[in-house]
C-alpha positions in Angstrom: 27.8 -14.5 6.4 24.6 -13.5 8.4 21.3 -15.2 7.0 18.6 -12.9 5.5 15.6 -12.5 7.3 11.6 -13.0 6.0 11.2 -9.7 7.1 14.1 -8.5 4.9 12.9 -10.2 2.0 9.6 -8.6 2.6 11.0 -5.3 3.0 13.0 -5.3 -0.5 10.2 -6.2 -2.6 8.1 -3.2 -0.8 11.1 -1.1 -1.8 11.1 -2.1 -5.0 7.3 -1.3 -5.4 7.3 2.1 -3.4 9.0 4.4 -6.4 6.2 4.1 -8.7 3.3 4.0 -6.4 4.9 6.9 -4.7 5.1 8.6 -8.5 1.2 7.8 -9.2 0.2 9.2 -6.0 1.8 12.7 -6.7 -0.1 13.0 -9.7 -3.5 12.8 -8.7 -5.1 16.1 -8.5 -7.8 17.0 -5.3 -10.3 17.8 -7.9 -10.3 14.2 -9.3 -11.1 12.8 -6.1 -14.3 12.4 -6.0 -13.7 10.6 -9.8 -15.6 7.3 -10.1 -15.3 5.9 -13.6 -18.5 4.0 -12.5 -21.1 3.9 -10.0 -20.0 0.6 -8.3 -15.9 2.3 -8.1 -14.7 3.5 -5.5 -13.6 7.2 -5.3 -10.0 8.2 -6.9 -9.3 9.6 -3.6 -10.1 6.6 -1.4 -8.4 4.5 -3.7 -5.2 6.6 -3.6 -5.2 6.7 0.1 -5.4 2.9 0.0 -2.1 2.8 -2.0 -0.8 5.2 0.6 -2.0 3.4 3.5 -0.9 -0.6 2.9 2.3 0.1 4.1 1.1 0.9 7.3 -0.9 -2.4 7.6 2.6 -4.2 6.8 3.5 -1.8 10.1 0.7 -3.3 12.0 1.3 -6.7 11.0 5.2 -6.9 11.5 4.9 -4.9 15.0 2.3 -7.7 15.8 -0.6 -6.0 16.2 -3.7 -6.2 14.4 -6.2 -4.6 12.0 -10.3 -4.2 12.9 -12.3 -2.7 9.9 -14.4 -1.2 12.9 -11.3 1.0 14.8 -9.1 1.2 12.0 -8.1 5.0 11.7 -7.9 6.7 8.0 -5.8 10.2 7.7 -7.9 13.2 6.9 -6.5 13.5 3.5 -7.0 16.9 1.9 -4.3 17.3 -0.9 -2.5 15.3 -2.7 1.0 16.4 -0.6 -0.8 15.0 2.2 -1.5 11.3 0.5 2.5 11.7 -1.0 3.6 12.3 2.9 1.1 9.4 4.1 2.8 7.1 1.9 6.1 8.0 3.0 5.6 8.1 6.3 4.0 5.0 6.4 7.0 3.0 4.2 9.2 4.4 6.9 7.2 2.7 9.8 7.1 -0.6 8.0 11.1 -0.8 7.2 11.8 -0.1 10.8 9.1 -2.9 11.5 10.3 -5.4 8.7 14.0 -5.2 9.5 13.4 -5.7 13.5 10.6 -8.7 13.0 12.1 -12.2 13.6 11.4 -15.4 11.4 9.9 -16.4 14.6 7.8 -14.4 14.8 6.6 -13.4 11.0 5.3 -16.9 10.9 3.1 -16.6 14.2 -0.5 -16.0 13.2 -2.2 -12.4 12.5 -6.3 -11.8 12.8 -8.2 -9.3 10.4 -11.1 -8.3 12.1 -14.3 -6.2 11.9 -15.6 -5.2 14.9 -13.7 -7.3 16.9 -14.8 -10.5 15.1 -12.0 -12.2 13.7 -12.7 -12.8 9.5 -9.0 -14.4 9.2 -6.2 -15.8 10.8 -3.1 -17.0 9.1 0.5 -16.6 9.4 1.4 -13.4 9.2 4.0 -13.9 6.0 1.5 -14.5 4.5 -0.5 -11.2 5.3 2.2 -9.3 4.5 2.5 -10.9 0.5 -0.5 -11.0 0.3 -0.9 -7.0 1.6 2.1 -6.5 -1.1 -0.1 -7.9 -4.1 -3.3 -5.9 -3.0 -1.1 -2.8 -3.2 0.0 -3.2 -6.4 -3.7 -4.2 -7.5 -4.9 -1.2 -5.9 -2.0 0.8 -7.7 -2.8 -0.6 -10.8 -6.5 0.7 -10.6 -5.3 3.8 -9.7 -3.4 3.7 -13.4 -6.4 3.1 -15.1 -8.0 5.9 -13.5 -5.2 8.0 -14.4 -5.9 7.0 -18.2 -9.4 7.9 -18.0 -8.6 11.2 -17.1 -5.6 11.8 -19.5 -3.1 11.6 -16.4 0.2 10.9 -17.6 1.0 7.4 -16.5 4.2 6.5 -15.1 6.7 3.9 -16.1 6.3 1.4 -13.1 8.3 -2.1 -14.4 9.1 -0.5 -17.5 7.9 2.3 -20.2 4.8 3.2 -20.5 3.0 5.0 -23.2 3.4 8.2 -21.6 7.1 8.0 -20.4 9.2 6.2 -23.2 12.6 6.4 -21.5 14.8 4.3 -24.2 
């Protein structure tokens, strides 16, 4: 019987949580993203390429690299195909990363930085749950925008009020 890995345990519960961010992203529409339900929000757009873009700091993190505010690179998102293809792209990258990182090594320390000054160190397990939660908070704003602007809402871990499958 082999032994699962951290890195596999990792990896299911960002499967598990890909299907319905991967669902909210294809229903934003490019003219909502410039939406801000209020001044102090951050754009629709921005946030949706956030929930299409932790994956890829999963990536970074697994593969051992690291992640500076300052030099971090954003896609030039247009449409919403391209924030759909982000995401998938970038869950692809972190499987490959998740199922080849050792225990060993998951539990060496990763640094967040901004401009090369380091804000955080910790093990980088712990990065990578924590990076899990953050998406699922960032998807869960994204749902609230949706509301706001009578976007049908997708079931995510079970009905919602716009898709009553029972």
């Amino acid at each position: 019987m082999s032994k699962i890995t951290l890195g596999q345990l990792y990896l299911k519960e960002l499967e598990a949580e890909a299907p319905a961010s991967r669902k909210c992203l294809e229903r934003i529409p490019e003219n909502l993203f410039d939406y801000k339900p209020h001044e102090k929000s951050m754009a629709m757009g921005y946030l949706a390429l956030l929930v299409a873009e932790v994956p890829k700091w999963i990536q970074a993190m697994a593969e051992g690299g690291e992640i500076d505010f300052a030099t971090w690179k954003h896609i030039d998102y247009k449409t919403t195909a391209d924030l759909v293809n982000h995401l998938d792209q970038n869950m692809a990258a972190a499987k490959l990363a998740l199922q080849k990182i050792s225990d060993a090594d998951i539990t060496k320390n990763f640094n967040l930085k901004a401009g090369g000054k380091v804000l955080m160190t910790m093990p980088t397990e712990n990065f990578i749950s924590s990076s899990i939660n953050h998406w699922v908070h960032h998807r869960g704003q994204l749902t609230v925008y949706m509301r706001l602007n009578n976007i049908p809402v997708p079931s995510i871990y079970g009905p919602s009020a716009d898709e009553r499958n029972f």
